[in-house]
N, C-alpha and C positions, 0 to 999 in steps of 0.2 A: 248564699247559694240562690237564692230566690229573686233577689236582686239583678246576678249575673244572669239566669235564665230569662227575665223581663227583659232585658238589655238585649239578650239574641235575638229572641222572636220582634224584638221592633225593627232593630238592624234588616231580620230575615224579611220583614213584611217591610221594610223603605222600598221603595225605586227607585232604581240607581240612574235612572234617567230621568227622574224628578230633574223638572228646571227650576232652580231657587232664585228667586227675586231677588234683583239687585237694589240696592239702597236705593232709595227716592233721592232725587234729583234738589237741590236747595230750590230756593224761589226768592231768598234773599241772604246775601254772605254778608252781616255785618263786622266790625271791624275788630272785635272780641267775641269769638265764637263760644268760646267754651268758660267755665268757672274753672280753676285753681283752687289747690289748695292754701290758705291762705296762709298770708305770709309770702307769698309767691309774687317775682318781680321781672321783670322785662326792662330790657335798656336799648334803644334804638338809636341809630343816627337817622334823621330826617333833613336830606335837604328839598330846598324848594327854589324854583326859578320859576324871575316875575322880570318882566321889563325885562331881559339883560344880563340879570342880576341872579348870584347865586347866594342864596343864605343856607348855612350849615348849623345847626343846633342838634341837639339829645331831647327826645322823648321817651318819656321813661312812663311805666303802667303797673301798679300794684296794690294787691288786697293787702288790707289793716285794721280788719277787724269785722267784729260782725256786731247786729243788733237785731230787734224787733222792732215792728211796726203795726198797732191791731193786730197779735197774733203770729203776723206773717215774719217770718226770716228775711234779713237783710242780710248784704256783705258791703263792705266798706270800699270801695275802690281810690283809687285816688292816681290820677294822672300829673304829668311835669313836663313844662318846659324851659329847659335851662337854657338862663343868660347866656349867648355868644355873641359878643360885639356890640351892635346897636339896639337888637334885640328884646324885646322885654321878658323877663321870667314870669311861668305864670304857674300855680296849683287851681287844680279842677279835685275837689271832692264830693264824689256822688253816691247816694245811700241807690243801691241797687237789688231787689227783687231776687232770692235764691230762683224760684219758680220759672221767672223770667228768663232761663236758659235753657237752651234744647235745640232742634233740627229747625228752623224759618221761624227762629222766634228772633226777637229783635230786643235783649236784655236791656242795653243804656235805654232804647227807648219808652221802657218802662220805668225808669229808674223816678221814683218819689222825693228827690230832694240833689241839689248841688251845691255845692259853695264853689265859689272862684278869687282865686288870687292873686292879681294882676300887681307885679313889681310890691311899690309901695301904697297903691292904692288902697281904700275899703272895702273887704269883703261881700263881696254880691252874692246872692240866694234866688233862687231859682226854685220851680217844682216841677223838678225833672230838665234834663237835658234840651229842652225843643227852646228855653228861653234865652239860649244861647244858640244864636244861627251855625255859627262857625262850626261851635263845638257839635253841634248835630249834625252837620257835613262831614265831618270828618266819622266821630264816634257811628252814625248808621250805616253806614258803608253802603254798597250796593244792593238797589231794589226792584230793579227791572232788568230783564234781560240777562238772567242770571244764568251762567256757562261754565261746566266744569268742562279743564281743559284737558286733554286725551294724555300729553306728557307732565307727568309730575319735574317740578322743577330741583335742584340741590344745589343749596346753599354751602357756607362753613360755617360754623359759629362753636366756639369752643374748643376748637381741636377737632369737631365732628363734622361727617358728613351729614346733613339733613334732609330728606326726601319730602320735598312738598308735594302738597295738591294745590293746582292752579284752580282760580275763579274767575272769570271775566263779570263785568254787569255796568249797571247804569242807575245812576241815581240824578232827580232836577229836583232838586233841594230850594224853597224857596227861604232866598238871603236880601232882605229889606226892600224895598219894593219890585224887584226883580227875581229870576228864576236864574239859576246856577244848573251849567250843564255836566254833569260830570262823567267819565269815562275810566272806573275800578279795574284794578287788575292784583289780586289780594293772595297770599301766599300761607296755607293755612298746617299746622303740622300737628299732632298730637301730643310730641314730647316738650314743648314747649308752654311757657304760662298764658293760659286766653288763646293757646291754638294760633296766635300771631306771629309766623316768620320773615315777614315783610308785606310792600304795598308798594304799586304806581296808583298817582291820580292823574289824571288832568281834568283842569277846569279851566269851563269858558263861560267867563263873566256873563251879565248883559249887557255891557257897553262893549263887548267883544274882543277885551282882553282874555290871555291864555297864562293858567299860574299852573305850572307842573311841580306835583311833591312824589318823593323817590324814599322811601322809608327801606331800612337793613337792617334787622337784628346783629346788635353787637355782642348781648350779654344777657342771663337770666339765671335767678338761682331763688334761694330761700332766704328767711328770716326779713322781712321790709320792714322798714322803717316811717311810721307817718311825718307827712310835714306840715298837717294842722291838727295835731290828736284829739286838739278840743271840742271839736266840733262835732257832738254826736247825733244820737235819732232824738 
């Protein structure tokens, strides 16, 4: 009774013409917004044209576990790109910061440790995503110029309709001696794992070639699977 009476007089005392703040505005949309619960997986078709030329692969993104770090919570991530064609297959595993996640934070680029798995090559280790040019192109997404866009977009993926929120922005990433211009357009949803329902890039080299990637959610569910389990904190 006391409870309900509390509840009127705050209702009675609101103003109903109170204007309530709208969310804040990003400042940077990177390319996995949000943490899953893990075990949570994403499957993507990514293609890319370069020169001419169209290359079609599967990127795929999913937590595998969790760990510590002094203290601090980790989550496992671990990215793939699957052999099509000429192609090389690759595992990206990165120990990543719980903390690290939230509204203009930039998680992977926090992230304390990678491993990478290139075809039949030796696994390489990194501290932290920036020792990989590419993979920090891609994984930071946009960080200038950051623009939510007024129509949400809808995709299909699973038999659903899906309502995105659009982001525009611009990231100049630098890629070995030169600066990468890029030009994001990121497609972000809630019901989905890491909030990723697609992406355009384009990139213009600095020798002034142009490489466009076209990224489409195909699939996403539970229970993932690692493809280097061994490798922990």
């Amino acid at each position: 009774m006391l409870f309900a009476l509390s509840l009127l007089a705050a209702l009675a005392a609101a103003d109903p013409n109170a204007k309530v703040d709208a969310p804040a505005e990003p400042t940077l949309v990177p390319l996995l917004a949000t943490l899953p619960e893990d075990g949570a997986w994403s499957k993507f078709e990514m293609k890319v044209e370069f020169s001419g030329q169209t290359h079609t692969v599967e990127w795929s993104v999913r937590s595998v576990g969790k760990g510590q770090q002094g203290g601090r919570d980790l989550r496992i991530l671990e990215t793939s790109l699957d052999q099509i064609g000429d192609l090389q297959q690759s595992v990206h595993r990165i120990l990543v910061p719980v903390d690290g996640f939230g509204p203009n934070k930039d998680a992977l680029g926090r992230a304390v440790r990678m491993w990478v798995k290139r075809g039949n090559d030796p696994i390489e280790m990194y501290d932290g995503i920036a020792g990989d040019a590419i993979t920090n192109l891609w994984l930071t997404g946009a960080t200038s110029d950051v623009k939510r866009q007024s129509e949400p977009q809808t995709i299909d993926c699973k038999g659903k309709s899906l309502k995105c929120d659009v982001f525009t922005g611009k990231s100049e990433p630098a890629v070995g001696d030169g600066t990468f211009r890029c030009d994001w357009r990121i497609l972000q949803q809630k019901e989905v794992p890491f909030g990723l329902a697609g992406a355009k890039l384009k990139i213009r080299t600095t020798d002034g070639n142009e490489i466009d990637v076209d990224l489409k959610l195909l699939d996403y569910g539970k229970n993932a699977e690692a493809k280097l389990p061994d490798l922990l904190p």
